[in-house]
N, C-alpha and C positions, 0 to 999 in steps of 0.2 A: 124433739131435736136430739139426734145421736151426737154431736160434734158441737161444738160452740165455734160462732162467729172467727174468724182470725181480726186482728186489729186493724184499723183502717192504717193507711199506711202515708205521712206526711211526705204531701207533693214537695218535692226540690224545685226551688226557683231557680231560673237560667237564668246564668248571668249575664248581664244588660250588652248591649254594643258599648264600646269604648273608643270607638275613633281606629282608622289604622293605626297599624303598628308604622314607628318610627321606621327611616330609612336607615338608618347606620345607629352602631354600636356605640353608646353613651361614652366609653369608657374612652375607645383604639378607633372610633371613626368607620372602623370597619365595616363594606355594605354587604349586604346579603348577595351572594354567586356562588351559582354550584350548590355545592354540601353547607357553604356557610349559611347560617340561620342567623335570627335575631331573635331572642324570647328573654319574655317579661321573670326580673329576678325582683324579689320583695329586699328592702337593703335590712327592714328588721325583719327578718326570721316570723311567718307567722305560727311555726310548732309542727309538730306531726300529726298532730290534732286536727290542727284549723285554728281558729280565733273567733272570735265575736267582737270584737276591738273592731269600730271602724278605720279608725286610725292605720289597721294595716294595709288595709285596701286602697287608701287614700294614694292621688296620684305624687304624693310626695313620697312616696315610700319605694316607689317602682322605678327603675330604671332597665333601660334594653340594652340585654348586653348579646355578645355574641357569640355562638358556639356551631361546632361542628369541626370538621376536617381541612387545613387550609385557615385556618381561622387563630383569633390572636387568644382563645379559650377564656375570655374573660370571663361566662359565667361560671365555669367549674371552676377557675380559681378563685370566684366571689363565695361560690358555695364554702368552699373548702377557708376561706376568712384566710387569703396565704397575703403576705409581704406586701401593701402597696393595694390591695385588694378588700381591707376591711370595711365595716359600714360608712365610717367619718371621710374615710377616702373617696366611696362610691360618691357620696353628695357632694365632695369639691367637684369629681368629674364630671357628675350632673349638670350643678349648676353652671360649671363652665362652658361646657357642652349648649345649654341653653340659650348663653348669652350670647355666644359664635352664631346659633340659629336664628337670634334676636337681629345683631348684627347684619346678617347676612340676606333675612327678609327686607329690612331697610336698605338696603343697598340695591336690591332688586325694584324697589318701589320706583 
């Protein structure tokens, strides 16, 4: 053998199905039309890295917020940790958010 083996090269596991994505933006209500999106923001930061911490992937950690053109920009203002946008903030509007959904399914019932 001229050449030695190259190293076997560790398979990436796909990440699992998670359920749809939420209809409107955790934060401003805001629903998805047009250019506006909804995409999944981590409220702690998991690094530039990644993580190995379950804990950041946990559905407590995620909120959908809203971006694009037309839209209330709540995740680039989450990225960016501006005024009323920090982490302590994102989980008041979370949970608030939740419990209107809570609400609101019982009221359908």
């Amino acid at each position: 053998m001229l050449f030695p083996k190259p190293p076997k090269h560790k398979k990436r596991k796909r990440p699992q199905f998670e359920g749809p994505a939420p209809t409107h933006c955790h934060y401003c209500g805001i629903t998805p039309r047009g250019s506006v999106v909804i995409e999944k923001h981590h409220i702690k930061a998991k690094g530039m890295g990644g993580t190995y911490d379950p804990a950041s992937a946990a559905p407590e950690n995620e909120a959908w917020l809203c971006k694009g053109p037309g839209s209330n920009h709540c995740h680039d203002r989450a990225q960016k940790y501006e005024a009323g946008y920090k982490p302590e903030d994102l989980r008041k509007a979370k949970a608030a958010d939740e419990d209107r959904q809570r609400l609101y399914d019982e009221l359908i019932r």
